[in-house]
PDB file with one MODEL, atoms N, CA, C and O in Angstrom:
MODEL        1
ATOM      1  N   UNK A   1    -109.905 115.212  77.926  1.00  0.00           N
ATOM      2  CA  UNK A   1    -109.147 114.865  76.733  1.00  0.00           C
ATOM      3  C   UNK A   1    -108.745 113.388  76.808  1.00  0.00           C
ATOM      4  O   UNK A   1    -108.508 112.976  77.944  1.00  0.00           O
ATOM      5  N   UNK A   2    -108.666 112.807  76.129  1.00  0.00           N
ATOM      6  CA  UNK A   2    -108.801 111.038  75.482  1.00  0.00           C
ATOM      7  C   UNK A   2    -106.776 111.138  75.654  1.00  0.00           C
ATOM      8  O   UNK A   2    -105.954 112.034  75.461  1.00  0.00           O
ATOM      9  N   UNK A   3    -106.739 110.452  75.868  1.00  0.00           N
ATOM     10  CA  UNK A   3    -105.183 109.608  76.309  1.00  0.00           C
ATOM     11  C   UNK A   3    -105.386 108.507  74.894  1.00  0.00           C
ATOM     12  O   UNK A   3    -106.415 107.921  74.556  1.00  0.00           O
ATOM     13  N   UNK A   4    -103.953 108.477  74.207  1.00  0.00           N
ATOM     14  CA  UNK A   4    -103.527 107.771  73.228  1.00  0.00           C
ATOM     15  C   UNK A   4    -103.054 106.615  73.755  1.00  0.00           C
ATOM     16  O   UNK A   4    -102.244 106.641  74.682  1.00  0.00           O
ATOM     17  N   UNK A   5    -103.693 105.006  73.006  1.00  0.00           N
ATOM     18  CA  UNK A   5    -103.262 104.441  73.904  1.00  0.00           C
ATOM     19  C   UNK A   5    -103.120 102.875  72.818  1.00  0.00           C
ATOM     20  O   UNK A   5    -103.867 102.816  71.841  1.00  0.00           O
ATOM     21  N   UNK A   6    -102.373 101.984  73.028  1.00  0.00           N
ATOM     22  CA  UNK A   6    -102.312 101.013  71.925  1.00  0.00           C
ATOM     23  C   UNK A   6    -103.806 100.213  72.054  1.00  0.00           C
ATOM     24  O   UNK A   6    -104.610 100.103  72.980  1.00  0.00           O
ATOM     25  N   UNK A   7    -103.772  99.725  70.695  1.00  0.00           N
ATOM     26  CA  UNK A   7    -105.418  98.906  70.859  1.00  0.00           C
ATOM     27  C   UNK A   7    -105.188  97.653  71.896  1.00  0.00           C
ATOM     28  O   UNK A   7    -105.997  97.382  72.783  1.00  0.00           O
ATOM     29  N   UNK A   8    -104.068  96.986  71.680  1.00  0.00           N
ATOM     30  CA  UNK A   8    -103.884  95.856  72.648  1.00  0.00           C
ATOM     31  C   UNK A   8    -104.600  96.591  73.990  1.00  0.00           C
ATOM     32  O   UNK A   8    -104.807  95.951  75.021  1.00  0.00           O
ATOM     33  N   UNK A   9    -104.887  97.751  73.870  1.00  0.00           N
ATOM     34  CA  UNK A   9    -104.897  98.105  75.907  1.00  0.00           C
ATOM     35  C   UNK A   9    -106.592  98.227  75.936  1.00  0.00           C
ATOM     36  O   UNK A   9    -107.201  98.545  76.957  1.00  0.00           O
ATOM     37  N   UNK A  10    -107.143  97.967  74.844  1.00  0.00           N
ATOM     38  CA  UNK A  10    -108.782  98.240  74.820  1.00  0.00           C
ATOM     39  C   UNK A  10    -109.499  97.073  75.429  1.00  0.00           C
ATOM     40  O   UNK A  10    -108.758  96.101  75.282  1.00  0.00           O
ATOM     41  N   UNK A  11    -110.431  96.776  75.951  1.00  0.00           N
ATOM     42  CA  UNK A  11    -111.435  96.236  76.547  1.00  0.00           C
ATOM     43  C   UNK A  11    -112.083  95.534  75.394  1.00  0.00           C
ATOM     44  O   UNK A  11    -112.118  95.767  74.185  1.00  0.00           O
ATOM     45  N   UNK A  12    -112.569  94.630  76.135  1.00  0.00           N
ATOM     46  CA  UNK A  12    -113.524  94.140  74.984  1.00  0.00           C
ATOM     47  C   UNK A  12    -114.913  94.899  75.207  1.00  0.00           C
ATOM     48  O   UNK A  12    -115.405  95.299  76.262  1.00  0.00           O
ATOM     49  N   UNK A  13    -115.584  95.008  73.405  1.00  0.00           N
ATOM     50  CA  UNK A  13    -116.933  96.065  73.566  1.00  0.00           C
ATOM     51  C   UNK A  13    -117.044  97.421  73.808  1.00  0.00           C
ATOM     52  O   UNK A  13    -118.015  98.162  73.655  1.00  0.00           O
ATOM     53  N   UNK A  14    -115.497  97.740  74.356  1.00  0.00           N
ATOM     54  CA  UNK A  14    -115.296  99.211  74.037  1.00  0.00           C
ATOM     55  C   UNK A  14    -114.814  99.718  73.021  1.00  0.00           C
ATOM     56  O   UNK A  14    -114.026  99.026  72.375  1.00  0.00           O
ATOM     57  N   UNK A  15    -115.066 100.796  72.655  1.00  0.00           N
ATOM     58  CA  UNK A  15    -115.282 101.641  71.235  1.00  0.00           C
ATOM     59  C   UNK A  15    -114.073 102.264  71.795  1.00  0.00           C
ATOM     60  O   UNK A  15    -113.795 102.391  72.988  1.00  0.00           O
ATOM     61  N   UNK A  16    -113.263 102.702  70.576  1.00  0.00           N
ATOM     62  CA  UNK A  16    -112.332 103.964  70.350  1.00  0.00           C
ATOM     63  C   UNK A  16    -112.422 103.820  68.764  1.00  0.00           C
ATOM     64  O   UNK A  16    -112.809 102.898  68.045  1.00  0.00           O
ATOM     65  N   UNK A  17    -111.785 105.409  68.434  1.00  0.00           N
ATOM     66  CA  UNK A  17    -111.308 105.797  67.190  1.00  0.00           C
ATOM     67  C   UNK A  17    -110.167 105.562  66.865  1.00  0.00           C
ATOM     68  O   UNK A  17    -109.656 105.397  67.973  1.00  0.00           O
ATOM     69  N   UNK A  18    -109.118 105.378  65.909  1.00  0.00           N
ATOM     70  CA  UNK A  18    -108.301 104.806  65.572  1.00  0.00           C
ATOM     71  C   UNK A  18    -107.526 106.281  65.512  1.00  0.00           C
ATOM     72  O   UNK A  18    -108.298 107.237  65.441  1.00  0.00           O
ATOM     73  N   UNK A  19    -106.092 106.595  65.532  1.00  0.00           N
ATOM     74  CA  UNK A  19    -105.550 107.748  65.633  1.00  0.00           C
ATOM     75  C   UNK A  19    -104.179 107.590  64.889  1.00  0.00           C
ATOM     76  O   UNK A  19    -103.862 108.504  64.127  1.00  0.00           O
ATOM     77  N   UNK A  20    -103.623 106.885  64.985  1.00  0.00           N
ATOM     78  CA  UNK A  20    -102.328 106.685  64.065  1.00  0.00           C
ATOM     79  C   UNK A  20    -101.977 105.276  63.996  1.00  0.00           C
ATOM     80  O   UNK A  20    -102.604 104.575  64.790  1.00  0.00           O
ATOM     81  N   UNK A  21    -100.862 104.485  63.011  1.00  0.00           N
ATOM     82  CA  UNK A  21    -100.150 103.891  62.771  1.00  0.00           C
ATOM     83  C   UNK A  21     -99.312 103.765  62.866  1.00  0.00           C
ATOM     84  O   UNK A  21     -98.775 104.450  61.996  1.00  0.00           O
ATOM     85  N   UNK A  22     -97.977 102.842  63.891  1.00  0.00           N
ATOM     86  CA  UNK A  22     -96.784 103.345  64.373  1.00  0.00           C
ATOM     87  C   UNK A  22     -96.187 101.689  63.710  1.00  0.00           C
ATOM     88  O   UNK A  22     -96.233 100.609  64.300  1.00  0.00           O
ATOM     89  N   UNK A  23     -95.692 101.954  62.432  1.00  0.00           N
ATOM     90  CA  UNK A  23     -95.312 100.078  61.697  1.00  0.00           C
ATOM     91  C   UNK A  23     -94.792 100.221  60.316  1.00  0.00           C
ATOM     92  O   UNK A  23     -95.100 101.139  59.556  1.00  0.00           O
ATOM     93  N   UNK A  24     -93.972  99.238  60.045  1.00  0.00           N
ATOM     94  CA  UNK A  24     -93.239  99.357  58.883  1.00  0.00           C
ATOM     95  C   UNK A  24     -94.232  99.860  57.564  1.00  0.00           C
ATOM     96  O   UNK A  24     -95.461  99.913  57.601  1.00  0.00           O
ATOM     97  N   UNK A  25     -93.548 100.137  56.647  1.00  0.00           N
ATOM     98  CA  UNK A  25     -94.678 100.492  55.536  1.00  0.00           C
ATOM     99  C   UNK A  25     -95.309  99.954  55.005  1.00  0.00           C
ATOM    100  O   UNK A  25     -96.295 100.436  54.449  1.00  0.00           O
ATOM    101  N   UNK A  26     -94.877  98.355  54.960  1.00  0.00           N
ATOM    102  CA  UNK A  26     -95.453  97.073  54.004  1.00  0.00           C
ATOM    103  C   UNK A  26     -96.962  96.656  54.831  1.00  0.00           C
ATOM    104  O   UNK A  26     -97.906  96.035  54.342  1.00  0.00           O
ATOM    105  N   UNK A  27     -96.867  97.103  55.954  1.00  0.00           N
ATOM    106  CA  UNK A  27     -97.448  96.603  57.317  1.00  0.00           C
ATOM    107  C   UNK A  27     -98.585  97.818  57.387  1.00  0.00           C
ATOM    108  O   UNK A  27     -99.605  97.448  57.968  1.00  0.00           O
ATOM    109  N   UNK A  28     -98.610  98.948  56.998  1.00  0.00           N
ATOM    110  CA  UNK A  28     -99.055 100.094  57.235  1.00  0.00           C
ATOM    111  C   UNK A  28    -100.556 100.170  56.091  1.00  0.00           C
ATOM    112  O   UNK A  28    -101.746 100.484  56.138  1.00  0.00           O
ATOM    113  N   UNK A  29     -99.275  99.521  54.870  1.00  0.00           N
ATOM    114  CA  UNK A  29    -100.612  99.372  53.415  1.00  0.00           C
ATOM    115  C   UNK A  29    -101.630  98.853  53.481  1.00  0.00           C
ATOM    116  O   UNK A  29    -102.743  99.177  53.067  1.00  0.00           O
ATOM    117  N   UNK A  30    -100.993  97.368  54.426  1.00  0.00           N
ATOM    118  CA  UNK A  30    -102.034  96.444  54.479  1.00  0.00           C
ATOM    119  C   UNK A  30    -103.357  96.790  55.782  1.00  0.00           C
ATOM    120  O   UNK A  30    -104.460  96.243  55.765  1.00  0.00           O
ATOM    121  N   UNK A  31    -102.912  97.793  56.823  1.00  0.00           N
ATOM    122  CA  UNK A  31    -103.789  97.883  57.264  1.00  0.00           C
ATOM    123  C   UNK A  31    -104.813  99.060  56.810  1.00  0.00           C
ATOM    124  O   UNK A  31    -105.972  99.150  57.213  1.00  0.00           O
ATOM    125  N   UNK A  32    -104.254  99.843  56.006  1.00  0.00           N
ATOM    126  CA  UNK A  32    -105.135 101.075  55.138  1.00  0.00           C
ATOM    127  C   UNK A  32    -106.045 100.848  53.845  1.00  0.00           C
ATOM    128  O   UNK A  32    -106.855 101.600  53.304  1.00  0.00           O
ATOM    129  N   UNK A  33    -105.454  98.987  53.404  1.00  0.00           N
ATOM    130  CA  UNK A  33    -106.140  98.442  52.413  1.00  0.00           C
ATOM    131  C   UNK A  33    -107.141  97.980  53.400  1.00  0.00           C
ATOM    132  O   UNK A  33    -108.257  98.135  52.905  1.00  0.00           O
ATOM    133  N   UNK A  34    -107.205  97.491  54.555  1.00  0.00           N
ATOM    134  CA  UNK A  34    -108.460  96.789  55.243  1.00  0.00           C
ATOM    135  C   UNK A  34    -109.160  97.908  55.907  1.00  0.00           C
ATOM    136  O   UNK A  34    -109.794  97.652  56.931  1.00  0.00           O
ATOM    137  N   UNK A  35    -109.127  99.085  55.465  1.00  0.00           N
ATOM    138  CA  UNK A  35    -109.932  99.903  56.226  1.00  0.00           C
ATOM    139  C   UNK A  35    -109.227 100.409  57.383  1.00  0.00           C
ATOM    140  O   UNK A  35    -109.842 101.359  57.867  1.00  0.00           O
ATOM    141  N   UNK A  36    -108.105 100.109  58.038  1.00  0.00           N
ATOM    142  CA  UNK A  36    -107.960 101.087  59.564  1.00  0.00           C
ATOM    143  C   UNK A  36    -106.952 101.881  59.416  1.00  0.00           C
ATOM    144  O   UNK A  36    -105.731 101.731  59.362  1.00  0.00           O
ATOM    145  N   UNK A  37    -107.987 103.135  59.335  1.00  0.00           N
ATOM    146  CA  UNK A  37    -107.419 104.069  58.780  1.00  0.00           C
ATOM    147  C   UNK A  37    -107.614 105.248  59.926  1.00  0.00           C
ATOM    148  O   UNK A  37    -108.676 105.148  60.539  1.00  0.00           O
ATOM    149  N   UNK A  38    -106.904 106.161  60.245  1.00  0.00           N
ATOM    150  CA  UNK A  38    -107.499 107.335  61.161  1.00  0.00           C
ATOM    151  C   UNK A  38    -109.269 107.951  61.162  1.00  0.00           C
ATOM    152  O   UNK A  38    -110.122 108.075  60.283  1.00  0.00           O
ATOM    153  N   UNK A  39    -109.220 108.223  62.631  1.00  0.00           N
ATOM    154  CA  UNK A  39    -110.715 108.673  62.767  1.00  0.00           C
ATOM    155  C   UNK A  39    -111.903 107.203  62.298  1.00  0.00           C
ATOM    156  O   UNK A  39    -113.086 107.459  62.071  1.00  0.00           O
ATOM    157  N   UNK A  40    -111.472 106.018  62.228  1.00  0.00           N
ATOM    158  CA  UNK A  40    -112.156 105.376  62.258  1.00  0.00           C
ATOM    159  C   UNK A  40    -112.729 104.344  63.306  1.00  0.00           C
ATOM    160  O   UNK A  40    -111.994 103.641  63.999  1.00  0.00           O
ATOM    161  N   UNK A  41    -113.757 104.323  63.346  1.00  0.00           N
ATOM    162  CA  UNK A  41    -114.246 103.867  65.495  1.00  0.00           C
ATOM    163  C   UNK A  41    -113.853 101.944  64.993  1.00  0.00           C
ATOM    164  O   UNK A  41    -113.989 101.412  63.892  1.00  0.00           O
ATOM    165  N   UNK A  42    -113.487 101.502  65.962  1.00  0.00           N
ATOM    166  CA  UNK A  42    -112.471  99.975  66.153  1.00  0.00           C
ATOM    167  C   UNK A  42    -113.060  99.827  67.205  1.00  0.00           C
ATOM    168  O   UNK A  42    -113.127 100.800  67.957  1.00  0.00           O
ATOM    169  N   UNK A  43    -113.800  98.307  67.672  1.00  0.00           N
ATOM    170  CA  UNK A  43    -114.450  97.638  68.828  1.00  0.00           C
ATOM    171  C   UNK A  43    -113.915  96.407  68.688  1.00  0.00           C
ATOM    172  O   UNK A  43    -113.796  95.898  67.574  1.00  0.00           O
ATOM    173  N   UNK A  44    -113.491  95.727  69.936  1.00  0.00           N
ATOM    174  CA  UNK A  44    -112.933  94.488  69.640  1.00  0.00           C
ATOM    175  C   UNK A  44    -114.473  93.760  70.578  1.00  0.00           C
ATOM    176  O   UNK A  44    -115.130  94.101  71.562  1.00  0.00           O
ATOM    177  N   UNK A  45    -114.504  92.599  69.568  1.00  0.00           N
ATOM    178  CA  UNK A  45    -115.575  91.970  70.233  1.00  0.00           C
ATOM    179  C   UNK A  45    -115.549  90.509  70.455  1.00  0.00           C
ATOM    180  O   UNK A  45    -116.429  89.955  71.113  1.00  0.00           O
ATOM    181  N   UNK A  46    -114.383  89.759  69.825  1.00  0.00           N
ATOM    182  CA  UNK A  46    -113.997  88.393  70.763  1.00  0.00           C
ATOM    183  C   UNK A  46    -112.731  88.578  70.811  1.00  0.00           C
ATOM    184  O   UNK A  46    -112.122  89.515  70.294  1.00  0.00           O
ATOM    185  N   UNK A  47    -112.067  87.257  71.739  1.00  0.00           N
ATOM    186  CA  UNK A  47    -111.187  87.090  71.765  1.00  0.00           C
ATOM    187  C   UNK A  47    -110.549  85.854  72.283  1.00  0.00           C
ATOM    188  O   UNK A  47    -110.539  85.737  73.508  1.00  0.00           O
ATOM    189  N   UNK A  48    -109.982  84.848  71.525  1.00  0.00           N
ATOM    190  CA  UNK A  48    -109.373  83.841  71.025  1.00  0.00           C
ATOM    191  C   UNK A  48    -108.932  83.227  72.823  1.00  0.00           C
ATOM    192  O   UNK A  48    -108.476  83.788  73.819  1.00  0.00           O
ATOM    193  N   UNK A  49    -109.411  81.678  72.472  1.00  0.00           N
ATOM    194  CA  UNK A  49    -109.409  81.247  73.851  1.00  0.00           C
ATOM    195  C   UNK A  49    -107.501  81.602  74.199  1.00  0.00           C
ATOM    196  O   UNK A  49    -107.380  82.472  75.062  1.00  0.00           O
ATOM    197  N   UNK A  50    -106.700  81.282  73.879  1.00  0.00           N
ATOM    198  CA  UNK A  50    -105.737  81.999  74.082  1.00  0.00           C
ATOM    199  C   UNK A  50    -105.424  83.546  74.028  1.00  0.00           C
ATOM    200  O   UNK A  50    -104.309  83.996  74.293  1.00  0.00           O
ATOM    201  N   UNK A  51    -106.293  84.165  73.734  1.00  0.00           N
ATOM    202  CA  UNK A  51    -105.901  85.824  74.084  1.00  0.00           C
ATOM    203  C   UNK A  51    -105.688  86.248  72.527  1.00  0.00           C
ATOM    204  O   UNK A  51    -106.302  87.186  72.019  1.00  0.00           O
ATOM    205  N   UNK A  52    -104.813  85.503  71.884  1.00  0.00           N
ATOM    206  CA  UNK A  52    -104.676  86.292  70.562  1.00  0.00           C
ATOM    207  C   UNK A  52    -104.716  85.194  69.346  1.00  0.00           C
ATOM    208  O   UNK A  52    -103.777  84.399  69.308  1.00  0.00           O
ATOM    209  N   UNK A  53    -105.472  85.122  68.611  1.00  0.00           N
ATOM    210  CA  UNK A  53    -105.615  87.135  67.685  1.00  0.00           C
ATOM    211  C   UNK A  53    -107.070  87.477  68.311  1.00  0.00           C
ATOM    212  O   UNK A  53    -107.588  86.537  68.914  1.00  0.00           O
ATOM    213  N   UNK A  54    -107.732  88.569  68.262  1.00  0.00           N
ATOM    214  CA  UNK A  54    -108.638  89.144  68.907  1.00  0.00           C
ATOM    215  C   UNK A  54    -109.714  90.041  67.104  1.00  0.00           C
ATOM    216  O   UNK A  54    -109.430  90.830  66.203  1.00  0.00           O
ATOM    217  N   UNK A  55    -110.867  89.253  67.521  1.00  0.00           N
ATOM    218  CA  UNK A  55    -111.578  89.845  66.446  1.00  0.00           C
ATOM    219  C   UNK A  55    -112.026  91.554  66.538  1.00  0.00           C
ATOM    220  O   UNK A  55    -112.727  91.999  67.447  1.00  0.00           O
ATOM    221  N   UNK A  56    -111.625  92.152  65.727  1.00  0.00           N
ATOM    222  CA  UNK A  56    -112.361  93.598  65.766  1.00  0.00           C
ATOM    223  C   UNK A  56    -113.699  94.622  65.039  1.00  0.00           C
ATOM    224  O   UNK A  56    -113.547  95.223  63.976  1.00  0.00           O
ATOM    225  N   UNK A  57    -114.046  94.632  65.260  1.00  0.00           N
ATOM    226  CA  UNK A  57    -114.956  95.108  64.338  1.00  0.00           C
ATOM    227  C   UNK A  57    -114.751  96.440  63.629  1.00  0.00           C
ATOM    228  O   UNK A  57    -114.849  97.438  64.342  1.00  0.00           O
ATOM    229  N   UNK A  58    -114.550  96.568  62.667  1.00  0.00           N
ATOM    230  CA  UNK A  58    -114.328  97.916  62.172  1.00  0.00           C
ATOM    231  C   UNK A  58    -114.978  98.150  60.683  1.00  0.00           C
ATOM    232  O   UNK A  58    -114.427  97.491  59.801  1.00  0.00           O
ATOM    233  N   UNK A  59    -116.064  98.988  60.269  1.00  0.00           N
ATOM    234  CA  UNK A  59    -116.626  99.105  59.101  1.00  0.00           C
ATOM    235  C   UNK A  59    -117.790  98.753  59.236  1.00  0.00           C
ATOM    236  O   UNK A  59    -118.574  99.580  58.769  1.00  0.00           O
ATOM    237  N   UNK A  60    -118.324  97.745  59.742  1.00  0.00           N
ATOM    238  CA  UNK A  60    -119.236  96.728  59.791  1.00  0.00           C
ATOM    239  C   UNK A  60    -118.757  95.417  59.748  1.00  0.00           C
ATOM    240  O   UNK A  60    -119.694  94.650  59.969  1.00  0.00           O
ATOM    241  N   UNK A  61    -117.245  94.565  59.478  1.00  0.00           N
ATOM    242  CA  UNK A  61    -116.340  93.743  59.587  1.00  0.00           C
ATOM    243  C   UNK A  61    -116.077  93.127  60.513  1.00  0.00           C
ATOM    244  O   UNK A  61    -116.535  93.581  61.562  1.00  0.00           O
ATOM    245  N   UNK A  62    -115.467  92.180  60.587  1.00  0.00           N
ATOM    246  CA  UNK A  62    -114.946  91.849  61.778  1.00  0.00           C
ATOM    247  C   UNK A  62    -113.599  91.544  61.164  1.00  0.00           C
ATOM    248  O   UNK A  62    -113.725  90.778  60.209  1.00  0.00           O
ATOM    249  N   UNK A  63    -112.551  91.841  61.367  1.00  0.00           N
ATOM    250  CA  UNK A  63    -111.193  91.110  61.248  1.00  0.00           C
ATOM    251  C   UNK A  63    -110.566  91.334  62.842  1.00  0.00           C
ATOM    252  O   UNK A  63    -110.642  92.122  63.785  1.00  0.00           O
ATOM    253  N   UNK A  64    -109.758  89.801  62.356  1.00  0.00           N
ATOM    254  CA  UNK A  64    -108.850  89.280  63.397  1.00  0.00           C
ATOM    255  C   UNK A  64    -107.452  89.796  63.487  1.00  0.00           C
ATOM    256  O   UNK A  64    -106.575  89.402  62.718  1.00  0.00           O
ATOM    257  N   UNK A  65    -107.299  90.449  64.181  1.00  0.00           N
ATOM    258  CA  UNK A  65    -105.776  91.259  64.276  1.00  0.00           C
ATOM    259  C   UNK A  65    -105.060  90.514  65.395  1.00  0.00           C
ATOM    260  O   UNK A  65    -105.443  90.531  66.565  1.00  0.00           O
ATOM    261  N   UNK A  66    -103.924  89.818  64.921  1.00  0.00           N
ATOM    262  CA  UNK A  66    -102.671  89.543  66.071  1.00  0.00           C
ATOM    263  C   UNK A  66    -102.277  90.481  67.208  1.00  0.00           C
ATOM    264  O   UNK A  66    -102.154  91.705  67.146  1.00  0.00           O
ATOM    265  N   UNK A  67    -102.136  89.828  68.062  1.00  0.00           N
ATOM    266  CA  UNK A  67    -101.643  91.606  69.435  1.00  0.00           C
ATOM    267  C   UNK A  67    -100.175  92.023  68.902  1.00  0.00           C
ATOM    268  O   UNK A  67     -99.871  93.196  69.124  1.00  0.00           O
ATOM    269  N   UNK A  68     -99.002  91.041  68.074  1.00  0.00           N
ATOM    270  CA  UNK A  68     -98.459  91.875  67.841  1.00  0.00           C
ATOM    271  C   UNK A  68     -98.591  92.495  66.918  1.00  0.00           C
ATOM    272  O   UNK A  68     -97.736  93.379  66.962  1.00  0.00           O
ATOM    273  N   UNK A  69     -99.541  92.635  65.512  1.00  0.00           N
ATOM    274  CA  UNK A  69     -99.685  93.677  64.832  1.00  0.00           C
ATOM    275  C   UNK A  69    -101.199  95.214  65.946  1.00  0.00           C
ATOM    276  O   UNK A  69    -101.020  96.432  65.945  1.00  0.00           O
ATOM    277  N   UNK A  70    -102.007  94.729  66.419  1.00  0.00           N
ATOM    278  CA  UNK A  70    -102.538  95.665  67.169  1.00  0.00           C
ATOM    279  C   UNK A  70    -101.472  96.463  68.243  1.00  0.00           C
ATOM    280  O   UNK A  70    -101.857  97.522  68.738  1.00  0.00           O
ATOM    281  N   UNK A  71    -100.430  96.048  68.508  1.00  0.00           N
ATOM    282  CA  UNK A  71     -99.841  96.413  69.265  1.00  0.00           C
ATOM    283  C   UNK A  71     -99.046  98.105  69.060  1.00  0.00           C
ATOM    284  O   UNK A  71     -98.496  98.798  69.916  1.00  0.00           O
ATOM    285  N   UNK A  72     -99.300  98.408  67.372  1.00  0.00           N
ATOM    286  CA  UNK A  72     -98.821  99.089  66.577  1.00  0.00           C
ATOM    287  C   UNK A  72    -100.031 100.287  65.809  1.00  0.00           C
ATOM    288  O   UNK A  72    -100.010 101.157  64.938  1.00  0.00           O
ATOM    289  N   UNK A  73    -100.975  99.701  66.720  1.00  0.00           N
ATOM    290  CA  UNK A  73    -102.246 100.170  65.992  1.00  0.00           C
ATOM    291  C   UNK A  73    -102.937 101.586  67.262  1.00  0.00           C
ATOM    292  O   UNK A  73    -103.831 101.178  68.004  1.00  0.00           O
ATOM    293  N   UNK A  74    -102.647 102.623  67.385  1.00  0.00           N
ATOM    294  CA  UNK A  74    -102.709 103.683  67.959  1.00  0.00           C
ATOM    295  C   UNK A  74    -103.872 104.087  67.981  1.00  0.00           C
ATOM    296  O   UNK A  74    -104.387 104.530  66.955  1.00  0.00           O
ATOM    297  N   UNK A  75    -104.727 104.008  69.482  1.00  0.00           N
ATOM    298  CA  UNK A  75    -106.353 104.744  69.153  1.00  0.00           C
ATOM    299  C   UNK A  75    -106.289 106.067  70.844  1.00  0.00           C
ATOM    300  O   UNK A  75    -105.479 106.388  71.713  1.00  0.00           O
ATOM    301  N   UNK A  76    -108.097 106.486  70.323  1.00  0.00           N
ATOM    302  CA  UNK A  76    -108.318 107.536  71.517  1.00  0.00           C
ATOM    303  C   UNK A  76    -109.299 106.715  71.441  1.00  0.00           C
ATOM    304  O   UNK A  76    -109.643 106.039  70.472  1.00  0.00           O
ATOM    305  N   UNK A  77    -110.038 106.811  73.127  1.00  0.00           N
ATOM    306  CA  UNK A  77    -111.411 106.149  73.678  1.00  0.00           C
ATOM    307  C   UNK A  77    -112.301 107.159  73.287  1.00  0.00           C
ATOM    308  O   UNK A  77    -111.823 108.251  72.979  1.00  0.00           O
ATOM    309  N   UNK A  78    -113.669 106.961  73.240  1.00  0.00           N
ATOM    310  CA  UNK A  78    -114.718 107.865  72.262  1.00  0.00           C
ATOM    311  C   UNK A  78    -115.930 107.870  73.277  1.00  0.00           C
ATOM    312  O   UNK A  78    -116.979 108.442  72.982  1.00  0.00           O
TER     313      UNK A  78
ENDMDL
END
């Protein structure tokens, strides 16, 4: 069984599914308007010579998520 775990804690190039949203509501819209939404697979595949923001791939996309908004962003490894 897959351990819930924040995306900040993912690897780069590793895959998980996205599992919940733990963030204000204004904060919540905007990530359900960009697609990350539950049960959806999230790969982070760069990451910013300082560490953050960290590009992800999700959809076929890439967006750049801050660690403190990923920090809020709840997945399982797949």
């Amino acid at each position: 069984m897959s351990k819930i775990i924040p995306l900040t804690d993912l690897g780069i190039n590793c895959s998980a599914k996205i599992d919940h949203l733990d963030c204000a509501e204004h904060i919540k819209r905007r990530f359900l308007d960009l697609g990350i939404i539950p049960n959806t697979s999230i790969t982070p595949v760069f990451k910013s010579i300082s560490g953050d923001p960290i590009a992800y791939e999700i959809r076929n996309t890439l967006l750049a998520i801050r660690n403190q908004d990923a920090k809020n962003i709840f997945i399982y490894t797949i």
